[in-house]
ROVO-538672 format. One record per residue (C-alpha): residue number from 1; residue in three letters; x, z, y. Coordinates in Angstrom, 1 decimal, m for minus. Example, Ala and Ser with C-alpha at 12.3 -4.5 7.8 and 13.67 -1.06 7.14 Angstrom:
! residues 2
1_ALA_12.3_7.8_m4.5 $
2_SER_13.7_7.1_m1.1 $
***
This chain:
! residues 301
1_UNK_132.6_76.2_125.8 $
2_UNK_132.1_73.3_123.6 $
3_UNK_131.0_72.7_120.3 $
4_UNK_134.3_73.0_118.3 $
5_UNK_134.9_76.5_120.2 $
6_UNK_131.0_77.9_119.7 $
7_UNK_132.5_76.7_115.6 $
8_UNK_135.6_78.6_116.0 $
9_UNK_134.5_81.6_117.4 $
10_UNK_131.4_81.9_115.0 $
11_UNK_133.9_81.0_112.1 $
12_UNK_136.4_83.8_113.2 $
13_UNK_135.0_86.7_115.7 $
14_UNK_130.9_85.7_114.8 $
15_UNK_131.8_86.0_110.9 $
16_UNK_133.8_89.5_111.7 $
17_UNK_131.3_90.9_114.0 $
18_UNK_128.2_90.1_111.2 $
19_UNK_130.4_91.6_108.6 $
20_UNK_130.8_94.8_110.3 $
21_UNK_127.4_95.2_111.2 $
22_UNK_126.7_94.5_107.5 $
23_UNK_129.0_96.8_106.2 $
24_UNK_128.2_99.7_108.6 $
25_UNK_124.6_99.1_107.9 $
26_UNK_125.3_98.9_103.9 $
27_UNK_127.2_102.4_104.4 $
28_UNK_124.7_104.2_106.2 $
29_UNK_122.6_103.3_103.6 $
30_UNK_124.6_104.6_100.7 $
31_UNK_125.7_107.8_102.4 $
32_UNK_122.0_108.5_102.8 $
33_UNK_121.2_107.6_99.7 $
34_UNK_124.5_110.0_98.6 $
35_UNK_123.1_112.8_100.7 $
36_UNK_119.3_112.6_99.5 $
37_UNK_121.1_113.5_95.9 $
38_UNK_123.0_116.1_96.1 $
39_UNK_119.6_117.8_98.4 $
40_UNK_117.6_116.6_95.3 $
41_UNK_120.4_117.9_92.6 $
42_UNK_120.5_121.2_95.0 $
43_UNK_117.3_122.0_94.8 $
44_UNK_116.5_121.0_91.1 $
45_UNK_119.0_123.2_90.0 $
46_UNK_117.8_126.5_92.0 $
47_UNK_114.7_125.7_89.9 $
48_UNK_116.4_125.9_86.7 $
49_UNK_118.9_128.8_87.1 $
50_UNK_115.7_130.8_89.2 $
51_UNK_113.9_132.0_85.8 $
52_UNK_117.5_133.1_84.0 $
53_UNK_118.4_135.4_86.9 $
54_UNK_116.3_139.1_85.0 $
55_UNK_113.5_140.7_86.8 $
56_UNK_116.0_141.7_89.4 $
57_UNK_117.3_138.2_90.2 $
58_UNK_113.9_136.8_90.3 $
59_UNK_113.0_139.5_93.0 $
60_UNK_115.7_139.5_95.3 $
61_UNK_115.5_135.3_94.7 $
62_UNK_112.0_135.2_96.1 $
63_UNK_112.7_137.6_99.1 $
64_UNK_116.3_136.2_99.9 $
65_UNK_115.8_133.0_100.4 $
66_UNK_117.5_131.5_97.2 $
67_UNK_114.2_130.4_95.8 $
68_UNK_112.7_127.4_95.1 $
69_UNK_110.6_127.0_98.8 $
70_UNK_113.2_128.8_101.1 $
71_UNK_115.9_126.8_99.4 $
72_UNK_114.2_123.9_99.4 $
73_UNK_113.8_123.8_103.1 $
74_UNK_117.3_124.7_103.9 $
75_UNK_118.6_121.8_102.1 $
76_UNK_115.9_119.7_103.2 $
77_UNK_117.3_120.7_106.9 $
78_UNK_121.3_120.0_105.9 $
79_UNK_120.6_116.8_104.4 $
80_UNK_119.0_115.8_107.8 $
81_UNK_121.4_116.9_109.8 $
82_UNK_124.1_114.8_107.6 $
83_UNK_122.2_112.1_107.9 $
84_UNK_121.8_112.1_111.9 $
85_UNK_125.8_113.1_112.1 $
86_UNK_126.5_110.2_109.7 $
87_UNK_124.1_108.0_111.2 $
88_UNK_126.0_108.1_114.5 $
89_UNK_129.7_107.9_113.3 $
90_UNK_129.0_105.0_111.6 $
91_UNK_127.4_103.3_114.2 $
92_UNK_129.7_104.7_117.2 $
93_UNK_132.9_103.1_114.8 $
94_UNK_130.7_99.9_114.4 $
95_UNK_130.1_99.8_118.4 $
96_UNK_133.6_100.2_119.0 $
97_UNK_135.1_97.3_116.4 $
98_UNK_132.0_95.1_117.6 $
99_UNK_133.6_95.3_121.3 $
100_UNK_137.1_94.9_120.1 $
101_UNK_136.4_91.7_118.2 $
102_UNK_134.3_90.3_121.5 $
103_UNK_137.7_91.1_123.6 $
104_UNK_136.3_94.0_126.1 $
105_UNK_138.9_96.2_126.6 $
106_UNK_138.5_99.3_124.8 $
107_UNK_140.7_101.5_127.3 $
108_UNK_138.2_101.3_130.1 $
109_UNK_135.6_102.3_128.1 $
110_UNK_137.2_105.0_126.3 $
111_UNK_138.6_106.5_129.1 $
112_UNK_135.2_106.4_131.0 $
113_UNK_133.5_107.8_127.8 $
114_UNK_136.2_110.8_128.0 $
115_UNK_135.7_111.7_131.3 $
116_UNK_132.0_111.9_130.5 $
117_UNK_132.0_113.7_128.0 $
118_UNK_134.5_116.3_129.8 $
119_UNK_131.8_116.5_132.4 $
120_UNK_129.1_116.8_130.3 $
121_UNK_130.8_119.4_128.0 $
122_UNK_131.6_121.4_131.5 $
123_UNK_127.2_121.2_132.9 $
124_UNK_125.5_121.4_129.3 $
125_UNK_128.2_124.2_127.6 $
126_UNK_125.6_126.3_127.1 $
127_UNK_123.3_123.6_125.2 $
128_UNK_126.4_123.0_123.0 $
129_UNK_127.2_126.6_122.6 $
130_UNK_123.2_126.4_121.4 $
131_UNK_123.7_123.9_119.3 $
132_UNK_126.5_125.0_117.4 $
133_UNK_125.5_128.3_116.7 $
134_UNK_122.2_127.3_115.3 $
135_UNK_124.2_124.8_112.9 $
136_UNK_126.4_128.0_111.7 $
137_UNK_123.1_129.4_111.4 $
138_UNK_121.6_127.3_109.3 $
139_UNK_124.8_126.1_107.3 $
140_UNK_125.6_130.2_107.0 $
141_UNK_121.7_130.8_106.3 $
142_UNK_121.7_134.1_107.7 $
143_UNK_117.9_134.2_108.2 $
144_UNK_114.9_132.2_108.2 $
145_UNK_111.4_131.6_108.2 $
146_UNK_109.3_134.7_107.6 $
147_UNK_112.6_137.0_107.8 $
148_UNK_112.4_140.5_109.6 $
149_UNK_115.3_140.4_112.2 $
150_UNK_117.2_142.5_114.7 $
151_UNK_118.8_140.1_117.1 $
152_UNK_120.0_143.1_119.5 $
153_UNK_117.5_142.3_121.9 $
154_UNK_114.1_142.1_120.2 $
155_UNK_113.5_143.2_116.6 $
156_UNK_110.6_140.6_115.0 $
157_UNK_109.6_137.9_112.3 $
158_UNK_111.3_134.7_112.7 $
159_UNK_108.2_132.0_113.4 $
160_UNK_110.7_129.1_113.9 $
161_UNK_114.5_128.0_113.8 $
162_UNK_115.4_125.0_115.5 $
163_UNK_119.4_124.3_116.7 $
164_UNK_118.6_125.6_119.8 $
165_UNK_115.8_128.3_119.9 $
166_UNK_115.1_130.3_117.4 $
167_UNK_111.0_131.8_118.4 $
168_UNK_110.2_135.5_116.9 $
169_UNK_107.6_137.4_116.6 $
170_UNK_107.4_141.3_117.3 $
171_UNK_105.5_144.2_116.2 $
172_UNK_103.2_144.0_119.3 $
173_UNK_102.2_140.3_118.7 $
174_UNK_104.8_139.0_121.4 $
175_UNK_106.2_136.1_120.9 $
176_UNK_110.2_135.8_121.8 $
177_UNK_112.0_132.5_122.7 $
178_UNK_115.6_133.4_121.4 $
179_UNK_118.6_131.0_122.1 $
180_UNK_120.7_130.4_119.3 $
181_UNK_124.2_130.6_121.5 $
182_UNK_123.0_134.1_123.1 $
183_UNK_122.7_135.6_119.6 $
184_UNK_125.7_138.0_119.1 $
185_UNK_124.6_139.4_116.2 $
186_UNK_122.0_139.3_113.4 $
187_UNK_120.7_142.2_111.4 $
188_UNK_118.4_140.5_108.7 $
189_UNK_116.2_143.3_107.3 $
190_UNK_115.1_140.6_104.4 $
191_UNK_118.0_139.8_102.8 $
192_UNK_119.4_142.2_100.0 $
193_UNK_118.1_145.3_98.2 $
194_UNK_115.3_147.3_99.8 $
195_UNK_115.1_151.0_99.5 $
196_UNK_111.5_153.2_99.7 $
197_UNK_112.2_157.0_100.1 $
198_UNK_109.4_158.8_99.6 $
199_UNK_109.7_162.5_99.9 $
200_UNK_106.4_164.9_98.3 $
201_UNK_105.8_168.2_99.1 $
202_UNK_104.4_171.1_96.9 $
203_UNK_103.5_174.2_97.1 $
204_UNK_106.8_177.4_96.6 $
205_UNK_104.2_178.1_94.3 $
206_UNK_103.6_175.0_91.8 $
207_UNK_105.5_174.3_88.8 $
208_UNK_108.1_171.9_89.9 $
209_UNK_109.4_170.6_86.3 $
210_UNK_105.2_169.4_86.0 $
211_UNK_105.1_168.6_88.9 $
212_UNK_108.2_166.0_88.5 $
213_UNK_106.6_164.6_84.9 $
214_UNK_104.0_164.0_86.6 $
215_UNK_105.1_161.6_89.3 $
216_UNK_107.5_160.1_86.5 $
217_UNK_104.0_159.0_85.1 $
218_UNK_102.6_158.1_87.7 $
219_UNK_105.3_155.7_89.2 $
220_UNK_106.0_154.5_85.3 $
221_UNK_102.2_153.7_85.2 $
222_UNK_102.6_151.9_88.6 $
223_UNK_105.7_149.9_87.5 $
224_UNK_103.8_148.3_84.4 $
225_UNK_101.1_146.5_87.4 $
226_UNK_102.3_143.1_87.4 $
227_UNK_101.3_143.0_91.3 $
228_UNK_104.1_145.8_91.7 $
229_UNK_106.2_144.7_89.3 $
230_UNK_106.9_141.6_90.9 $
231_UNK_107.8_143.8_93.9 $
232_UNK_110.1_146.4_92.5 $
233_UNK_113.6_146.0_91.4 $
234_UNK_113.5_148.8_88.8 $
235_UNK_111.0_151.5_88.2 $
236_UNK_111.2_153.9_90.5 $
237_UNK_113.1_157.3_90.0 $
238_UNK_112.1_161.2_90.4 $
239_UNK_115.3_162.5_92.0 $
240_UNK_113.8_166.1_92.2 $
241_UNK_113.9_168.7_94.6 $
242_UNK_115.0_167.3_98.1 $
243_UNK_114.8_170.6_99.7 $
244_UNK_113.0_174.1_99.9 $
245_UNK_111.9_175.1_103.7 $
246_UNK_109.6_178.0_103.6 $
247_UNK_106.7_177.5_101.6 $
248_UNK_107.0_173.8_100.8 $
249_UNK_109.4_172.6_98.1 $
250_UNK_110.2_168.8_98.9 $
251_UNK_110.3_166.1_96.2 $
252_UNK_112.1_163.1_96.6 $
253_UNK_111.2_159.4_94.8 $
254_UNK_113.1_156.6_95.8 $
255_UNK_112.1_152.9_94.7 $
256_UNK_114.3_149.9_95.3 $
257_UNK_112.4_146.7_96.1 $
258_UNK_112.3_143.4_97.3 $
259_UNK_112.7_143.8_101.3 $
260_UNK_110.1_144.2_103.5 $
261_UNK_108.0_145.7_100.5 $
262_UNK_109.3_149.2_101.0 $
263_UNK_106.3_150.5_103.2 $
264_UNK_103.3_149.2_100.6 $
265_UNK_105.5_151.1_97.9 $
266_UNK_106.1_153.8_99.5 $
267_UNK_102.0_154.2_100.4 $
268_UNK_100.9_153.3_96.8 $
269_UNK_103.6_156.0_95.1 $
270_UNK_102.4_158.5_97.2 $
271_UNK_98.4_157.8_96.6 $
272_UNK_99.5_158.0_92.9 $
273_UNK_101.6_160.6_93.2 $
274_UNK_98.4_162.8_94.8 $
275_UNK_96.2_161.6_92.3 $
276_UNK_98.4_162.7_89.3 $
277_UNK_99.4_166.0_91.1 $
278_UNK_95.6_166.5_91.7 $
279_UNK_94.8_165.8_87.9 $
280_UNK_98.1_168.4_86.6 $
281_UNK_96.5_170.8_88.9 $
282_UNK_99.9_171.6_90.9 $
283_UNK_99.0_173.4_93.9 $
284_UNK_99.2_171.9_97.1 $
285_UNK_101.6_172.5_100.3 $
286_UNK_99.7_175.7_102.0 $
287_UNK_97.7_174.8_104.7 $
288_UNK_98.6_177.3_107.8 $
289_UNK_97.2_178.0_111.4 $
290_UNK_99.3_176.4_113.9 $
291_UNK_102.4_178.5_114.7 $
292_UNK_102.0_180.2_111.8 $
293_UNK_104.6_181.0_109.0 $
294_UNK_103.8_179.6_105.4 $
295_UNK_105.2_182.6_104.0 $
296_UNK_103.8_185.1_105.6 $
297_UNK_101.0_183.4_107.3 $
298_UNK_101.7_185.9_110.3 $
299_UNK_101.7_184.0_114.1 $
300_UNK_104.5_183.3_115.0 $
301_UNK_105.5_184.5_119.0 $
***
């Protein structure tokens, strides 16, 4: 190659081949900077809408994962993941004009790629299948850190969600390695309304109208605690009598709450609700021999 061709070819192809690296390098950096905005509008605007939403929108925000941290961390993992996906369109257009402006065929190459990618789509499906679910996943945001789950397998806390595993936590301290393609189904016990169901029982004997003011007070009481407040979607309700068996008459209080706050409510209603029963003097459930009959107090056979 001589002088005048090294001029020609840097004064056609070179000049080309500079532009498009410019221009996919310029592009990357504006979709990037695109991307980091809308996160950043995203999660400036959960912030502002967050304290408008009532007591009951603030609740279910900070348990559901719409506020400020859970959503932040979300969009935080999008953005990335738009970012790697643009990242490597860009440049896999840029590789391919690059090699068509140097004069390799493009046929070869593309053809070869095919065939490797048919063959790696047939030995890693499963990693795929992996990988695409936990996008779904994340994009559908059907759980997440700190989330109580039933995956059909294992029931636990979710520790960690990557795009392949997802690790979990259950009851017994085990720790579960979950792939994200083996997932069939998801039954997220921290997303929604909560329900407590506490059920009391008296004595046939006690005065079941004081007993029922009673508890009203006593949950009303417990519903102006800002520590319980935050926890409780409304103040919980006296439904009345839930059922009469022998000599027990069965009240029933039921408190919606944020999720997975159920079981401290429905401890703290009933420590209240024995206190004020204790102080209104209603009598208690009897207390019977074993296989004896609370109405007669006569063994049974």
């Amino acid at each position: 190659m001589t002088w005048a061709d090294a001029q020609r070819w840097l004064l056609g192809p070179g000049i080309l081949i500079l532009a498009t690296i410019v221009l996919a390098g310029m592009g990357r950096w504006l979709l990037h900077r695109l991307i980091n905005r809308v996160v950043g509008a995203m999660t400036s605007r959960s912030v502002r809408t967050l304290p408008d939403t009532g007591r009951a929108g603030r609740v279910l925000a900070t348990a559901t994962g719409l506020a400020h941290d859970r959503h932040v961390q979300r969009t935080e993992t999008l953005g990335s993941l738009l970012k790697s996906v643009s990242t490597v369109v860009i440049f896999t257009i840029a590789t391919l004009t690059v090699m068509a402006l140097v004069g390799l065929p493009l046929g070869p190459a593309l053809a070869s790629a095919g065939v490797g990618g048919v063959a790696l789509g047939f030995g890693a499906q499963s990693l795929v299948k992996d990988f695409l679910s936990g996008i779904f996943m994340i994009l559908e945001d059907q759980y997440g850190v700190g989330d109580l789950i039933d995956t059909g397998e294992v029931v636990g806390t979710v520790e960690e969600v990557s795009l392949r595993v997802t690790r979990l936590v259950d009851s017994a301290g085990v720790t579960w390695y979950v792939r994200n393609g083996e997932i069939l189904r998801i039954g997220n016990k921290s997303q929604g309304v909560a329900t407590a169901t506490i059920d009391i029982p008296l004595s046939y004997e006690a005065d079941v109208q004081q007993a029922i003011d009673a508890i009203r007070s006593a949950v009303h009481q417990m519903d102006q605690v800002p520590a319980w407040a935050e926890r409780l979607i409304e103040e919980p309700t006296v439904l009345g009598v839930e059922s009469i068996t022998g000599g027990l008459v069965t009240l029933r209080v039921v408190a919606k709450c944020a999720p997975g706050e159920q079981f401290a409510i429905a401890r703290e209603v009933r420590e209240r609700a024995k206190s004020a029963l204790d102080a209104a003097g209603v009598p208690a459930p009897p207390v019977t021999p074993f296989g004896a009959s609370p109405t007669t107090g006569k063994k049974g056979r």
